[in-house]
BANU-842082 format. One record per residue (C-alpha): residue number from 1; x, y, z. Coordinates in pm, 1 decimal, always signed. Example, Ala and Ser with C-alpha at 12.3 -4.5 7.8 and 13.67 -1.06 7.14 Angstrom:
BEGIN
{1,{+1230.0,-450.0,+780.0}},
{2,{+1367.0,-106.0,+714.0}},
% end
This chain:
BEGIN
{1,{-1777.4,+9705.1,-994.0}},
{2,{-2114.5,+9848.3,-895.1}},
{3,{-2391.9,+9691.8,-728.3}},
{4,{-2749.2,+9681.9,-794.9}},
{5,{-2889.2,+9907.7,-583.9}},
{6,{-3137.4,+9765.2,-365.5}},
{7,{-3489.6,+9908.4,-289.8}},
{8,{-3530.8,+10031.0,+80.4}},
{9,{-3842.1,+10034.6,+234.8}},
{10,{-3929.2,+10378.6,+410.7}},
{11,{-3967.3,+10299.0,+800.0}},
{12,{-4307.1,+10232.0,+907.9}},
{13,{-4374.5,+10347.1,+1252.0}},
{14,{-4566.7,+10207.4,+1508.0}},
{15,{-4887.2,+10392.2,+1492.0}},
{16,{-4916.7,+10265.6,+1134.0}},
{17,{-4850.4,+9880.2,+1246.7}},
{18,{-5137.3,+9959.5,+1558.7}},
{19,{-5325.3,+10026.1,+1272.0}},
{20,{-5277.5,+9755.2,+1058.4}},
{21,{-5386.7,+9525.4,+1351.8}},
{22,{-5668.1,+9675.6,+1429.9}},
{23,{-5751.8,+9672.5,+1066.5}},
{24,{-5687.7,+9319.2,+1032.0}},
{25,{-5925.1,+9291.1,+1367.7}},
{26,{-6260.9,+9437.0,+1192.8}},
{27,{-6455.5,+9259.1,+919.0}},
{28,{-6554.8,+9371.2,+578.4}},
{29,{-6944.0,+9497.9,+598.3}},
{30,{-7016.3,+9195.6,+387.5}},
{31,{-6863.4,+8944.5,+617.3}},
{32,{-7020.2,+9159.1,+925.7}},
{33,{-7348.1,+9113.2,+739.1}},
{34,{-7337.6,+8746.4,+677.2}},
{35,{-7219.8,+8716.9,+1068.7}},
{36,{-7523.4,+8886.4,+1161.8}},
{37,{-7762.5,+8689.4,+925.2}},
{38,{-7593.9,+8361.9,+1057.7}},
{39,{-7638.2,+8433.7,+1392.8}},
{40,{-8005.9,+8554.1,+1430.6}},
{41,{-8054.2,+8255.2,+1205.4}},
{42,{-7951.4,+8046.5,+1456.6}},
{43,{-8115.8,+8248.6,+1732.6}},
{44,{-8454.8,+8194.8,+1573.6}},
{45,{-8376.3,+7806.1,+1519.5}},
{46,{-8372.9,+7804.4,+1887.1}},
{47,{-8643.2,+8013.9,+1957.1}},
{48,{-8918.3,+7783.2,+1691.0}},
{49,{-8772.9,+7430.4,+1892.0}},
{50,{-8848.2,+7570.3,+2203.2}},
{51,{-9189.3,+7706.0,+2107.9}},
{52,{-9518.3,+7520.0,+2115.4}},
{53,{-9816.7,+7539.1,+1936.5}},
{54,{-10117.8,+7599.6,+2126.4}},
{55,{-10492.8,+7767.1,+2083.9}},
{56,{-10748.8,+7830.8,+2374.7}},
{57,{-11142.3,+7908.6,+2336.0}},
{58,{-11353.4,+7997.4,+2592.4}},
{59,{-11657.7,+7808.2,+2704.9}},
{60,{-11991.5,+7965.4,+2910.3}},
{61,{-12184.9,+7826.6,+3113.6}},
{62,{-12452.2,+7822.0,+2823.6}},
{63,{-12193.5,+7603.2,+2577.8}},
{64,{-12096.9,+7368.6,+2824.2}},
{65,{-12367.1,+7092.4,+2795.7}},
{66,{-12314.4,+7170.5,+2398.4}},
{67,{-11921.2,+7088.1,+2457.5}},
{68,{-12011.4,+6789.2,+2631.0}},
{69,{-12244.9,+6642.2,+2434.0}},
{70,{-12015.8,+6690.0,+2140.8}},
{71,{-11701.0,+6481.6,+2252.7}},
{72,{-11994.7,+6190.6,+2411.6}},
{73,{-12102.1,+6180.5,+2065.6}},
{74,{-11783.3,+6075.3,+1899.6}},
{75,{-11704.0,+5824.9,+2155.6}},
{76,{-12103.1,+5640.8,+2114.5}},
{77,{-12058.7,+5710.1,+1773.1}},
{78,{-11755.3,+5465.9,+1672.0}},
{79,{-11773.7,+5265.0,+2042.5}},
{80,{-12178.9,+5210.7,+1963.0}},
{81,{-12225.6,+5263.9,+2354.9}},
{82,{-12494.9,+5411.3,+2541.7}},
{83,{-12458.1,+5798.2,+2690.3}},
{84,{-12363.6,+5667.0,+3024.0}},
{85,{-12124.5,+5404.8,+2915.5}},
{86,{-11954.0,+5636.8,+2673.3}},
{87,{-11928.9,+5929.2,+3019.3}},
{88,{-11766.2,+5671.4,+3237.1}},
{89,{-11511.4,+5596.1,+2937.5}},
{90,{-11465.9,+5972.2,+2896.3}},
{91,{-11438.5,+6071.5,+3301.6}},
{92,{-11172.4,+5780.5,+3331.7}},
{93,{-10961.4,+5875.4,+3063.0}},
{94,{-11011.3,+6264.5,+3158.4}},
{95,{-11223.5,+6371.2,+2829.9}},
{96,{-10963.1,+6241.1,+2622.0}},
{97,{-11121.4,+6157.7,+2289.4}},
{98,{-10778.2,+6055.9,+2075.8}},
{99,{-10640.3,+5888.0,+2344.4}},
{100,{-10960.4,+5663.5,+2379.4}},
{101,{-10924.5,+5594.2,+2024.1}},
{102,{-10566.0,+5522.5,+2062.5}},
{103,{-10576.5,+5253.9,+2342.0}},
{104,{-10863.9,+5104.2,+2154.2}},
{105,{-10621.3,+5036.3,+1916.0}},
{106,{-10335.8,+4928.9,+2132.5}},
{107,{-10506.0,+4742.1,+2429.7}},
{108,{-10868.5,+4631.5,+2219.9}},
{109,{-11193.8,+4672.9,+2343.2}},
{110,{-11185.9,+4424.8,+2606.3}},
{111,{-10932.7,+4579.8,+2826.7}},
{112,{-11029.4,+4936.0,+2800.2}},
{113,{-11356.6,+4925.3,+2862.2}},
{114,{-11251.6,+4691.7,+3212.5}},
{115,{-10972.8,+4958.8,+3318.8}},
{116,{-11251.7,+5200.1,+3310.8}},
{117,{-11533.8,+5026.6,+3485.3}},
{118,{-11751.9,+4959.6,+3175.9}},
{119,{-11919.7,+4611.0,+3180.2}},
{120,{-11861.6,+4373.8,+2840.3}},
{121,{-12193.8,+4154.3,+2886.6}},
{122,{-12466.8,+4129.2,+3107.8}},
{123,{-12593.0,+3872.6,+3286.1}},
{124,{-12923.5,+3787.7,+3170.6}},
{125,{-13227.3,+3706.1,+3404.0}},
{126,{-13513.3,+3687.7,+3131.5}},
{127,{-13556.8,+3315.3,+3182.6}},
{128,{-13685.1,+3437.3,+3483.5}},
{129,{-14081.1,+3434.9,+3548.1}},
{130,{-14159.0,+3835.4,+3649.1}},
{131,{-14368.8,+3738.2,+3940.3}},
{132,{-14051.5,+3570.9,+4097.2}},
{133,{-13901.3,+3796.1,+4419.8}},
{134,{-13597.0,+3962.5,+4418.4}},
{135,{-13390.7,+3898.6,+4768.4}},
{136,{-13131.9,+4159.4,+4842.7}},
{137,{-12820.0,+4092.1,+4963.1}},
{138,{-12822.9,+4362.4,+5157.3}},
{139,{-13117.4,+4425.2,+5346.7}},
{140,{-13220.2,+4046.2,+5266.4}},
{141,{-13554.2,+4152.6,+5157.1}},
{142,{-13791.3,+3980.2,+4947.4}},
{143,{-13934.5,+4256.6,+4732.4}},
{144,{-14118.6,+4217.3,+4411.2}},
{145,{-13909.3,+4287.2,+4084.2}},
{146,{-14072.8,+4636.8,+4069.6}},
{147,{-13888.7,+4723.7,+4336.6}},
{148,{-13569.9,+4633.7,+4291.7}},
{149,{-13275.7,+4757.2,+3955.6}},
{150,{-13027.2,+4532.2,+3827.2}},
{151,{-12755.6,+4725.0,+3691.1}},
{152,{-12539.1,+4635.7,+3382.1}},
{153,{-12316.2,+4427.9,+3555.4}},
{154,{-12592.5,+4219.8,+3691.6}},
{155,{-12610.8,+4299.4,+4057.1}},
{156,{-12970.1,+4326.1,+4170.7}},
{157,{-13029.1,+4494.2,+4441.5}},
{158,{-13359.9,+4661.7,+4611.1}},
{159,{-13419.1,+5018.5,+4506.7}},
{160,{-13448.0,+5145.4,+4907.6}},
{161,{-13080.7,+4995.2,+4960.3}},
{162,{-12942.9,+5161.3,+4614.9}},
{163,{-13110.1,+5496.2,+4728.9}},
{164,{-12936.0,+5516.2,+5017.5}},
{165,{-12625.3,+5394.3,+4871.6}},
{166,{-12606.5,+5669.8,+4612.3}},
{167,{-12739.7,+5947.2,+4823.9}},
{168,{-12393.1,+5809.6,+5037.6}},
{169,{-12179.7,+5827.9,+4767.7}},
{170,{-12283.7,+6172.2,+4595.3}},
{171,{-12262.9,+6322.0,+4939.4}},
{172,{-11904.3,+6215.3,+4931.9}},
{173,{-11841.1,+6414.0,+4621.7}},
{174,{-11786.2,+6080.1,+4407.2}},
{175,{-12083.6,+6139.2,+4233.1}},
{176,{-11894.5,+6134.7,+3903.5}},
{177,{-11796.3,+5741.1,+3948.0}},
{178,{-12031.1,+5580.9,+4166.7}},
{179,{-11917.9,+5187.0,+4177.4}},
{180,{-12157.6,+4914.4,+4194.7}},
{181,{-12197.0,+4834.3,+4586.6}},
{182,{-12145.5,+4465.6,+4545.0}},
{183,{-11780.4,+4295.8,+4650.0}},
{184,{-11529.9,+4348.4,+4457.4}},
{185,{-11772.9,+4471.7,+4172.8}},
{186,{-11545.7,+4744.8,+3943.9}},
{187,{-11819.3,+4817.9,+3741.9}},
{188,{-11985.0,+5168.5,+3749.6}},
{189,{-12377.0,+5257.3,+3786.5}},
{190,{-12613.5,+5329.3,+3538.9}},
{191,{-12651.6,+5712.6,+3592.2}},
{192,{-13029.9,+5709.7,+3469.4}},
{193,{-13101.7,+5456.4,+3768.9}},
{194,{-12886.8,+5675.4,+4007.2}},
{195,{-13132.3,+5972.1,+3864.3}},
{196,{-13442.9,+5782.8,+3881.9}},
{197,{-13397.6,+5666.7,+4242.9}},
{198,{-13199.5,+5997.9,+4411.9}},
{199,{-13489.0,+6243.5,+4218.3}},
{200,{-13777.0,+5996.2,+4403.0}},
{201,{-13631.7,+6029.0,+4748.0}},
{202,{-13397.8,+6395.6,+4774.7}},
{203,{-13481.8,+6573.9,+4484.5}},
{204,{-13135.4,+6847.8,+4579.3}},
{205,{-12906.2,+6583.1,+4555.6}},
{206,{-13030.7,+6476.0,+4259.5}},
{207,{-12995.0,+6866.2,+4140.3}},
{208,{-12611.3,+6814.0,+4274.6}},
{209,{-12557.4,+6481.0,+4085.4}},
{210,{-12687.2,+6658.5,+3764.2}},
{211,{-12447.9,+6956.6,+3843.0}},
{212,{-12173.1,+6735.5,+3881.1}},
{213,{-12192.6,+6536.1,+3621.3}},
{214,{-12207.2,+6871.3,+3374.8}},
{215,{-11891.5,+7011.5,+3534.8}},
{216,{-11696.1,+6668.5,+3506.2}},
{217,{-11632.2,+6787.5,+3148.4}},
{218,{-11426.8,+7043.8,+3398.2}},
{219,{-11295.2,+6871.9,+3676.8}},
{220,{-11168.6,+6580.5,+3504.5}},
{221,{-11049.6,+6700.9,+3157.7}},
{222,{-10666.0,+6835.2,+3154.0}},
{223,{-10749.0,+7040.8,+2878.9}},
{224,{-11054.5,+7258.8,+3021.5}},
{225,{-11027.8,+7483.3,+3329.0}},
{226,{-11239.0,+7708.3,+3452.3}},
{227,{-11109.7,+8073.9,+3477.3}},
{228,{-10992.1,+8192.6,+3821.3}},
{229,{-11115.3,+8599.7,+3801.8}},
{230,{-11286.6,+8704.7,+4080.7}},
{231,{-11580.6,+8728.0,+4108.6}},
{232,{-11605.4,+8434.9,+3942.1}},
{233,{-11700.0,+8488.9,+3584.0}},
{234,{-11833.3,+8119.3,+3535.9}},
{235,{-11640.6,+8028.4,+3239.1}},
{236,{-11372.2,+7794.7,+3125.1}},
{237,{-11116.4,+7781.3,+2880.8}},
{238,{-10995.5,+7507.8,+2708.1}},
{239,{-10668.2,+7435.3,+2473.8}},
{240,{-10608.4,+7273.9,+2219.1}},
{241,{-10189.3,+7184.2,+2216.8}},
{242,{-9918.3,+7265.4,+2444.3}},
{243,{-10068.8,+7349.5,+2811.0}},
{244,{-9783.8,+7537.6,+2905.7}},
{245,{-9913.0,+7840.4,+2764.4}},
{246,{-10108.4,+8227.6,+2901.7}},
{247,{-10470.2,+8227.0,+2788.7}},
{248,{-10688.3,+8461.8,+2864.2}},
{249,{-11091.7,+8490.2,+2910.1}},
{250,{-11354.7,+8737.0,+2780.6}},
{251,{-11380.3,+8855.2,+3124.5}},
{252,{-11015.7,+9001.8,+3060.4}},
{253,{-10875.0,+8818.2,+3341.4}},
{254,{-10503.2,+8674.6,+3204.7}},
{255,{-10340.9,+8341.0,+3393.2}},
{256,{-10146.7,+8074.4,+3341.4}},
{257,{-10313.2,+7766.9,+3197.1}},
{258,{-10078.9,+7500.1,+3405.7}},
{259,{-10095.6,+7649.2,+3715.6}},
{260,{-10374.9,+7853.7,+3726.4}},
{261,{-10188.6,+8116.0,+3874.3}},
{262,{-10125.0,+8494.1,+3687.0}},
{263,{-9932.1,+8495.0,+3378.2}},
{264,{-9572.0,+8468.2,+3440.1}},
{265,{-9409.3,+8410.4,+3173.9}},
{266,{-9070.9,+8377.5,+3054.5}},
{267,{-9076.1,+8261.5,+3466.9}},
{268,{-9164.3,+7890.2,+3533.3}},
{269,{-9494.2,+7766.3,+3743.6}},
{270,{-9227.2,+7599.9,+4007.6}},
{271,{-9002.2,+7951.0,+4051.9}},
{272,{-9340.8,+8164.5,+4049.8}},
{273,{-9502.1,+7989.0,+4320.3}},
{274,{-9165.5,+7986.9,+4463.7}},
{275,{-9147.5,+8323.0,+4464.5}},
{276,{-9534.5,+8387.1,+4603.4}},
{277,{-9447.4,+8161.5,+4866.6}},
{278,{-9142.4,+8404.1,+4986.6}},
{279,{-9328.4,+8689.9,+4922.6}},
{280,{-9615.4,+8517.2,+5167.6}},
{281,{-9382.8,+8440.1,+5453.4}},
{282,{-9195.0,+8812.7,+5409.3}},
{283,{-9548.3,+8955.5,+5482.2}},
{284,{-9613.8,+8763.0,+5763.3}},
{285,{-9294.1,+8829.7,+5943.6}},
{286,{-9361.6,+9212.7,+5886.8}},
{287,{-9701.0,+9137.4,+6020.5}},
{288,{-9567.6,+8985.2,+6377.5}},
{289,{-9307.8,+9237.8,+6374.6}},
{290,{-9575.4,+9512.4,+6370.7}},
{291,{-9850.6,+9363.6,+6649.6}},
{292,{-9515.7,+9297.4,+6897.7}},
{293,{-9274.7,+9551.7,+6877.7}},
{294,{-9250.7,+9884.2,+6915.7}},
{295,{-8984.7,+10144.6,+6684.0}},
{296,{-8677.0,+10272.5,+6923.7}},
{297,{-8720.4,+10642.4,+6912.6}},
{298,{-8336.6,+10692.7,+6840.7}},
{299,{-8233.3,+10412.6,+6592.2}},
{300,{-8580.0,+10336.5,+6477.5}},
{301,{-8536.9,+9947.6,+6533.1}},
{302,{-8801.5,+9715.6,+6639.2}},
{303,{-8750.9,+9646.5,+6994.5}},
{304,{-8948.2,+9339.6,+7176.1}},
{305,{-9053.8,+9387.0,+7518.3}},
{306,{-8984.8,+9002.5,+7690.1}},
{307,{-9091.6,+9067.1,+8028.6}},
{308,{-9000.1,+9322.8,+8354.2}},
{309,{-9198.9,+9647.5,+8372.5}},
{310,{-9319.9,+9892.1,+8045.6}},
{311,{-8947.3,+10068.5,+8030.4}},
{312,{-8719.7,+9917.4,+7746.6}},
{313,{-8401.8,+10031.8,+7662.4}},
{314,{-8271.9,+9949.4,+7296.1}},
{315,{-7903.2,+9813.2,+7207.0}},
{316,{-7825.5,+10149.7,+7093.6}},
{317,{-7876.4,+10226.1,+7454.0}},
{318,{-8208.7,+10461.0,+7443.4}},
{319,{-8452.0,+10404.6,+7717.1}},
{320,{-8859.7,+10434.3,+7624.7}},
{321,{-9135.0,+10338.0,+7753.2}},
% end
């Protein structure tokens, strides 16, 4: 009987199975495509989380009352405060006009205006007749109510012992907050009484109180800073989002907003200074290696003379003077 004959495969070598490895390594140019699309999708997921949003605009010199006098609007606007009431609230909550608006809404009127110094009522002396003295506590003075300011809180005091109490305090550089100078008073001074009395006696400091209360917008608002170029260019930039961010003025000078420093980035404020600092120290050691030793004339290495007469000799063994 016969059998079926059976169907023999021809021999494959092994170059052709190396091939059909490597083949079954690679993908198809679709499924290299879609590879490709899913991973730069996920690469730009990553980049948009870690990204903030964040604008800057520059403010002159010129602009900066404007600036100010726009944000002390708002706040007299829906607070119904006076100029000075609605500054203190604004230089203790560092120009921060939502989150004024916020605590207002979380803590009532009551307790911010106390955390910042702002008095609620005054006490009132108009039962008073006017020809009645005022004694101070302070110099313990009978003067004539002419001569003497009650401020909001309703401390009265003589107007020679408040001059010489604010010329004190703006001379300290806490012009910006001067405190009511009776015990355990929190409440801050009427700045048109500061201006009145200061211009009457020292006219400069007066200029200085002025100047400092315009660049408080500045000093005490995390979102302004002025520009560090030098020479100075005089003018600030302020953001509006994240404050991690490079801005840069219309004097051309670039730096980083945090830490006023030059732009660094992808490199973090903490490693740049960091790194400034090493560089610092590197110079200086170069700097006392130059003013106390002297290059061997065979190896070239610094060599420190520590005492004897002017003729050093070098570990390599060369003698100079």
């Amino acid at each position: 009987m016969g059998r079926d004959a059976e169907e023999v495969s021809p021999p494959v070598s092994s170059s052709e199975l190396e091939q059909e490895e490597d083949d079954d390594c690679y993908l198809s140019d679709q499924e290299d495509d879609a590879l490709e699309e899913s991973v730069l999708q996920v690469l730009e997921d990553e980049h948009h989380e870690d990204c903030h949003w964040s604008s800057s605009s520059v403010i002159t010199r010129e602009s900066l009352l404007a600036a100010q006098r726009e944000d002390l609007r708002k706040v007299m606007e829906l607070l119904g405060l006076k100029e000075h009431h609605a500054r203190t609230l604004l230089i203790h909550y560092r120009w921060d006009v939502e989150r004024i608006f916020e605590l207002l809404d979380q803590k009532g009127r009551e307790r911010l205006f106390s955390a910042a110094g702002v008095p609620l009522q005054r006490t009132n002396n108009a039962g008073l007749p006017s020809s009645t003295e005022v004694t101070c506590n302070v110099c313990y003075e009978d003067v004539p109510p002419s001569a003497a300011s009650e401020m909001d809180c309703g401390h009265n005091y003589c107007n020679d012992c408040w001059t010489e109490y604010f010329i004190v305090k703006i001379n300290e550089g806490q012009s910006r907050r001067v405190r009511c100078m009776a015990p355990k008073c929190n409440a801050i001074c009427d700045e048109s009484v500061i201006r009145k009395l200061v211009t009457a006696k020292r006219p400069d400091i007066a200029e200085r109180f002025e100047r400092f209360l315009l660049e408080s917008y500045i000093e005490d608002n995390d979102t302004v800073k002025w520009c560090p170029s030098i020479p100075n260019c005089g003018n600030a930039i302020r953001v509006k989002g994240d404050i991690y961010c490079e801005v840069e003025c219309t004097c051309g000078c670039q730096f980083c907003f945090n830490c006023s420093l030059q732009a660094h980035s992808p490199c973090s404020c903490m490693m740049w200074e960091l790194w400034i600092k090493k560089c610092r120290d590197e110079s200086e050691t170069v700097n006392w290696i130059t003013v106390n030793t002297k290059p061997c004339p065979k190896c070239h290495k610094p060599v420190e003379k520590n005492g004897g007469c002017n003729l050093v000799a070098c570990i390599c063994g060369q003698a100079f003077w």
